[in-house]
C-alpha positions in Angstrom: -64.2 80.6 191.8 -64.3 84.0 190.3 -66.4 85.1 187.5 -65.2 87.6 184.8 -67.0 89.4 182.4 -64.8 89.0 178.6 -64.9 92.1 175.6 -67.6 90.2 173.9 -70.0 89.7 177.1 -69.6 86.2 177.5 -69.1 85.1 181.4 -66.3 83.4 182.0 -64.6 82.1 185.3 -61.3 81.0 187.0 -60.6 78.7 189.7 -57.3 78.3 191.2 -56.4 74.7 192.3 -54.0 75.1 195.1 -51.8 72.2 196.2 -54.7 71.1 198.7 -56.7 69.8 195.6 -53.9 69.3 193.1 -50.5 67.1 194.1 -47.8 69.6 193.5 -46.9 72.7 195.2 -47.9 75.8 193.0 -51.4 74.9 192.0 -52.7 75.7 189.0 -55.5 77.7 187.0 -58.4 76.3 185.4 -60.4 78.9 182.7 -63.5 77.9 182.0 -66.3 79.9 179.5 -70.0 79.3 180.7 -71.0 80.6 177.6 -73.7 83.0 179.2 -74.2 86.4 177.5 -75.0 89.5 179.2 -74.7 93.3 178.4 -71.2 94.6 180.2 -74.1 97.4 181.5 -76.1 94.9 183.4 -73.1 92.9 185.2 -71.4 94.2 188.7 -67.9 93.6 188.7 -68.1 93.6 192.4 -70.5 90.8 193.0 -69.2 88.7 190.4 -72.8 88.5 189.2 -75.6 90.3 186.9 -77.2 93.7 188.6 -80.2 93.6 190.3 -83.0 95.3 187.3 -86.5 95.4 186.6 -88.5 94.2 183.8 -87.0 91.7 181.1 -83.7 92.1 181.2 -83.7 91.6 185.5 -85.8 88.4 184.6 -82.4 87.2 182.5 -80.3 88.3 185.1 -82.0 86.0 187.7 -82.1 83.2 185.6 -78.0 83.8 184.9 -77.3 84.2 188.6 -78.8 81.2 189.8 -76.9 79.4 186.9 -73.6 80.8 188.1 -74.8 79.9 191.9 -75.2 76.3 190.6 -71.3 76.3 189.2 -70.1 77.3 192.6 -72.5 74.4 194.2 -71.6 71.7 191.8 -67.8 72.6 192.5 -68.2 72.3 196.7 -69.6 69.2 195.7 -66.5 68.0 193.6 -64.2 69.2 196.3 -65.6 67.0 199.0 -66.2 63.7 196.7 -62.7 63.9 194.9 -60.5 65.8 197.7 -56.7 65.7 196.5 -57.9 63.7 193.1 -59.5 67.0 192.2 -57.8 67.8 188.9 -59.3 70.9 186.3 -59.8 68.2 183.6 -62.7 66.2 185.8 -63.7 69.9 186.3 -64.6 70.6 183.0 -65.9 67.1 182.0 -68.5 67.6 184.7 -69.0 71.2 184.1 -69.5 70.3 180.1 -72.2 67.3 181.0 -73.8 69.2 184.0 -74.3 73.0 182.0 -74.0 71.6 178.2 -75.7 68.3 178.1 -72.7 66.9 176.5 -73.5 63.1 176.1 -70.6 60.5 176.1 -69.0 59.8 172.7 -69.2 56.2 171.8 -65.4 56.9 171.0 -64.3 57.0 174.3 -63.9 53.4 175.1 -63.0 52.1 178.1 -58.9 52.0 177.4 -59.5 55.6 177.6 -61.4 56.0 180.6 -58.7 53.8 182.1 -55.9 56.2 180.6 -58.2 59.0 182.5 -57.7 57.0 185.9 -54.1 56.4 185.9 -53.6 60.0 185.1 -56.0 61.0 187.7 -54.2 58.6 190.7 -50.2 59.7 189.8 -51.4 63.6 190.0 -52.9 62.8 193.2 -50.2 60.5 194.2 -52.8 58.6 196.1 -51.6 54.9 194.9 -48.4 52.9 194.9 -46.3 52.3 191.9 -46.5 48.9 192.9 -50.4 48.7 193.3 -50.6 51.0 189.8 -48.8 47.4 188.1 -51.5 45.0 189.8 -54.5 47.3 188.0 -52.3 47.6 184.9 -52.1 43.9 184.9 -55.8 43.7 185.0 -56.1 46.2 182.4 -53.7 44.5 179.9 -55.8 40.9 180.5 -59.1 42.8 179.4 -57.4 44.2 176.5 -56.5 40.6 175.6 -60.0 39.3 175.8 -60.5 42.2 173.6 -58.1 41.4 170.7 -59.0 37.8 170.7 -62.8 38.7 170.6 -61.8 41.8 168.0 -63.5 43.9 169.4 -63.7 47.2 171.3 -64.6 47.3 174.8 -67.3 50.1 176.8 -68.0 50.9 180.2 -71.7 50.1 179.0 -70.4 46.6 177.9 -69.3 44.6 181.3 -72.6 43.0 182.3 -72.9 39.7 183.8 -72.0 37.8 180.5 -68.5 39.9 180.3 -67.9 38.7 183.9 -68.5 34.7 183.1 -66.4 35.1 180.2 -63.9 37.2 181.7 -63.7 34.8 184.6 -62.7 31.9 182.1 -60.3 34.0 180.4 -58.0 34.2 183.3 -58.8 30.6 184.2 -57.7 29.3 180.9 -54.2 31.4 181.2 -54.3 29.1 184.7 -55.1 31.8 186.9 -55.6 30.7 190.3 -59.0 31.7 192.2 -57.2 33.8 194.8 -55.4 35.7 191.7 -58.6 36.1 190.0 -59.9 37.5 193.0 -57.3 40.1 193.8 -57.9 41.0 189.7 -61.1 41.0 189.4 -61.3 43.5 192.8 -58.9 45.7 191.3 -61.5 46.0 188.2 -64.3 46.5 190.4 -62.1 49.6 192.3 -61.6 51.1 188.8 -65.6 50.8 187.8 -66.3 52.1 191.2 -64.6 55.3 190.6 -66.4 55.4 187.1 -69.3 55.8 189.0 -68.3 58.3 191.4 -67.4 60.3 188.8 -70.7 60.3 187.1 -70.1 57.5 184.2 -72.1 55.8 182.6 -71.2 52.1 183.9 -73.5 48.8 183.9 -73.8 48.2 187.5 -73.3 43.9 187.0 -70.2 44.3 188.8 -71.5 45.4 191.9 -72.4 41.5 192.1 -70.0 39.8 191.4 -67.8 37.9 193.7 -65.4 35.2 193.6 -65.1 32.6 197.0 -61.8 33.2 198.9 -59.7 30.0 199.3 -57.6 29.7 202.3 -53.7 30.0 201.2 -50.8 27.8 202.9 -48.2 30.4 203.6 -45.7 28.9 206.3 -44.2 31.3 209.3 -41.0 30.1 211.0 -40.7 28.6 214.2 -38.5 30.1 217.4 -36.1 26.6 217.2 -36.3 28.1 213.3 -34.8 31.3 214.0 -32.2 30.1 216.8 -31.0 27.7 213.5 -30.6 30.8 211.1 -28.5 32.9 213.8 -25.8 30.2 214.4 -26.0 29.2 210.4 -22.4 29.8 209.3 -22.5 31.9 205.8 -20.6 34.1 203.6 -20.0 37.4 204.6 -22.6 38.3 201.7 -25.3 35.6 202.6 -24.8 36.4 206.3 -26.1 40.1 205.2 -29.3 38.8 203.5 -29.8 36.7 206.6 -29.5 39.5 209.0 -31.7 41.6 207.2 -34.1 38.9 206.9 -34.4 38.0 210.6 -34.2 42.2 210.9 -38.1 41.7 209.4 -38.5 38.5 211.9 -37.8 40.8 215.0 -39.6 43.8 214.0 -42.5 42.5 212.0 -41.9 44.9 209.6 -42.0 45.0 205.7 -39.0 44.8 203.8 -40.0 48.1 202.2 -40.2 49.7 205.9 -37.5 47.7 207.6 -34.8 48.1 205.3 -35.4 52.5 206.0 -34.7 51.8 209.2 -32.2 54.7 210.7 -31.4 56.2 213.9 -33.9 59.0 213.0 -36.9 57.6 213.9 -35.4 56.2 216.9 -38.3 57.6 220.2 -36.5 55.7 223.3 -36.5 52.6 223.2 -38.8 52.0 219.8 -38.6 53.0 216.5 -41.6 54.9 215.1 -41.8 55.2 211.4 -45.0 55.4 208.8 -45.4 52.6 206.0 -44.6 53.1 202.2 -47.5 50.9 201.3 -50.5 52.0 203.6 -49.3 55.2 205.5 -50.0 53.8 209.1 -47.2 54.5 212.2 -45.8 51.5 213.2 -44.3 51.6 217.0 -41.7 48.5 217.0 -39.9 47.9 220.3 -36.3 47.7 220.5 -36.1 44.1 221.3 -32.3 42.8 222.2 -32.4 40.7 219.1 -33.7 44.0 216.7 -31.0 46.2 218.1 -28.0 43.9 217.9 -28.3 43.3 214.2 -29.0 47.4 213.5 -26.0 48.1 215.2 -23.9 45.6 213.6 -24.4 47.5 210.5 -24.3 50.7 212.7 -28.0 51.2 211.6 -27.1 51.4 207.6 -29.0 49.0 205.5 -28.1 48.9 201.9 -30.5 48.8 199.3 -31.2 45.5 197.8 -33.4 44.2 195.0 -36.5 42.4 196.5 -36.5 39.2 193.7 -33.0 39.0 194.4 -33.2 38.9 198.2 -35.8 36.2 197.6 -33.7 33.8 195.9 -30.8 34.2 198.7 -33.5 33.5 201.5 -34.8 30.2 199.5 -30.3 29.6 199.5 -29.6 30.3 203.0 -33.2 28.5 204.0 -31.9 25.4 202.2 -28.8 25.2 203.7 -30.7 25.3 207.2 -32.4 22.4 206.3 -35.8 23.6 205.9 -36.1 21.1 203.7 -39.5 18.8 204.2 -42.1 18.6 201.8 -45.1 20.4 202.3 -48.2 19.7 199.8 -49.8 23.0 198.5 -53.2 23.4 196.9 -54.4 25.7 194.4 -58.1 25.9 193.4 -59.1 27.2 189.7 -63.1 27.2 189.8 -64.0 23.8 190.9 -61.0 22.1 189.7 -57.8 21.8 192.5 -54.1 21.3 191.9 -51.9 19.9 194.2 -47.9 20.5 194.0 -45.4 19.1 196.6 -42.9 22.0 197.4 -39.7 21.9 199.9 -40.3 24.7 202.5 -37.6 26.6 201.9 -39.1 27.7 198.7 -42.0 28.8 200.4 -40.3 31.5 202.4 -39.9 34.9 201.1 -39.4 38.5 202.9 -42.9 38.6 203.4 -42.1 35.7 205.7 -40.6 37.5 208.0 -43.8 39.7 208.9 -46.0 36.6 209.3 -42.9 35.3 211.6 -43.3 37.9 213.6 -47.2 38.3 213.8 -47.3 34.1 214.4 -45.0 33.9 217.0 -46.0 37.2 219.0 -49.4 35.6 219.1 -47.8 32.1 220.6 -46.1 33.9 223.4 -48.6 35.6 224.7 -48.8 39.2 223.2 -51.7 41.2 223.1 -53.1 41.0 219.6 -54.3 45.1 219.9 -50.2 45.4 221.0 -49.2 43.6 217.8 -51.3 45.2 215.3 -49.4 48.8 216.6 -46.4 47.2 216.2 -46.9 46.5 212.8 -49.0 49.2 211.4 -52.1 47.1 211.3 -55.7 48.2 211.5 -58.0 45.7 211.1 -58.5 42.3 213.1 -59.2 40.1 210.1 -56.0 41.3 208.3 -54.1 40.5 211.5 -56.0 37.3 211.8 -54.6 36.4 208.1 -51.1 36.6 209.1 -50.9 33.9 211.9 -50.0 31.0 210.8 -49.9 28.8 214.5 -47.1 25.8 214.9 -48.9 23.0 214.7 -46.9 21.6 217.7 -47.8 24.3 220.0 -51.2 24.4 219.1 -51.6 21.1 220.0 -50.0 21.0 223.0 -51.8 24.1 224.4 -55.4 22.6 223.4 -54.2 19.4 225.6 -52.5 20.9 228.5 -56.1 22.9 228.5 -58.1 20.2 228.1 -56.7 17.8 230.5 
């Protein structure tokens, strides 16, 4: 931060946002005018700050020092809270409400505080595209509660009553709880950085919470897998098969697996960080893992995620994952029950919870399988197994007996 003295004796100052506060790599300048006066005489173009004088006039120069000591404070303080997010238009919004007493308009409404966020996170580059969607679907559902109530919505305005009717909202559109929940906690993230950044927010939404049901996602078995190897298929299918049982072996994402490439080979593992959460994964070169990479000589071609979906519900079916499984969903305190052929419950996601399950049925070191797959916390890893009944069973007798 450097302060300047103008032509007309107002102080102004520059600070240069380099690339480690601002995503980009030339930075950028940020000119701000404190709007303190003082004689071109009395300032020190060395110090950056108003001569040391007697009398009045060093009376006004003390006071305008420690005012241009606080700007340099209140900016350390931004740098630590905001890190990367730093950008010069939060600058000057807190610079205006800390040194002008600027209030809030009620114009700005909270579409455009939203605006401000999404700016804020693809300067930073600190979310997702994908995860950017999920909040902008939350966002477009309070908009809708806001047309069919006409009217405008505040930060001031979600209290405890907003949340209740909010809640029903999504209900009514047959929302599911666990939906809701992931919705709702996106919300809550947004209003949380409200408040960081000095807001004005009602603080309801600190309490409220919505009960986690327990979801039926299905893993495959080992007798599974041995069935999609020998499947006979299409030269096309067999690819979508390959790749899938590519995620089975490595535990992988599809968004991480399908970058696989003989760069991030180290020995006999592959070592590469996630698109989604940035961890280092550290995925062994099993016999099965490396025979499919080098079938396609390590070279994965793109594909689109919905459509490799709908080919892994094809090749599933033709497998003969076909029994029924009954699956609940709770909306409040009403439940739905739907009966769904298995196949149509797998998806590319699948093939991580494969992985996770079945590393956890033969034996392997749960801290060993959370390295292997990027994962940092127990509960998240605890959320992927999904244990064959079967073998459950019989290790709880052959225990007990």
């Amino acid at each position: 931060m450097g302060f300047f003295l103008r032509n007309n004796g107002i102080i102004n100052f520059e600070i240069y946002l380099s690339s480690k506060y601002k995503a980009g790599k030339t930075g950028t300048k940020l000119k701000y005018s404190t709007g303190l006066k003082i004689s071109p005489i009395s300032w020190d173009k060395i110090t950056q700050r108003p001569k040391l004088q007697r009398g009045e006039q060093g009376a006004k120069n003390k006071e305008i020092t420690h005012i241009l000591n606080e700007y340099a404070q209140i900016l350390d303080i931004l740098k630590k809270s905001h890190g990367k997010g730093l950008t010069g238009n939060i600058l000057k919004i807190e610079f205006d409400r800390h040194f002008k007493n600027i209030q809030e308009k009620k114009t700005e409404t909270y579409e455009d505080y939203y605006e401000l966020y999404v700016k804020q996170k693809n300067k930073a580059q600190t979310v997702l595209p994908s995860t950017l969607k999920k909040y902008t679907r939350t966002h477009n559902s309070i908009l809708n509660l806001a047309k069919k109530k006409k009217t405008t919505f505040y930060l001031t305005d979600f209290s405890n009553d907003f949340f209740v009717e909010f809640i029903n909202f999504l209900r009514a559109n047959n929302i599911s709880d666990n939906t809701l929940r992931r919705q709702i906690g996106f919300f809550q993230t947004f209003l949380n950085w409200c408040l960081k950044n000095s807001y004005k927010v009602n603080e309801d939404f600190k309490d409220v919470q919505i009960k986690s049901r327990e979801t039926f996602h299905v893993s495959l078995t080992e007798n599974d897998l041995h069935v999609l190897e020998n499947l006979q298929l299409s030269e096309r299918q067999g690819y979508f098969r390959d790749q899938f049982l590519i995620g089975c072996y490595s535990g992988q994402r599809h968004s991480d697996y399908s970058r696989f490439n003989k760069k991030y080979v180290d020995g006999d593992r592959i070592v590469i960080r996630a698109k989604k959460t940035g961890q280092f994964s550290y995925i062994p070169l099993n016999p099965r893992l490396k025979k499919l990479l080098d079938k396609y000589d390590w070279i994965l071609p793109t594909i689109n995620l919905t459509n490799f979906n709908i080919h892994i519900h094809a090749f599933c079916k033709k497998a003969g994952f076909n029994e029924v499984i009954v699956r609940e969903k709770f909306y409040g305190n009403k439940k739905t029950t739907e009966e769904i052929p298995r196949y149509k419950l797998i998806a590319s996601h699948t093939a991580r919870r494969t992985f996770i399950t079945l590393s956890e049925e033969k034996g392997v070191p749960a801290s060993a399988t959370m390295n292997v797959c990027g994962i940092k916390n127990i509960k998240t890893y605890q959320n992927y197994i999904r244990l064959n009944k079967d073998s459950m069973t019989e290790a709880v007798i052959k225990a007990w007996s």
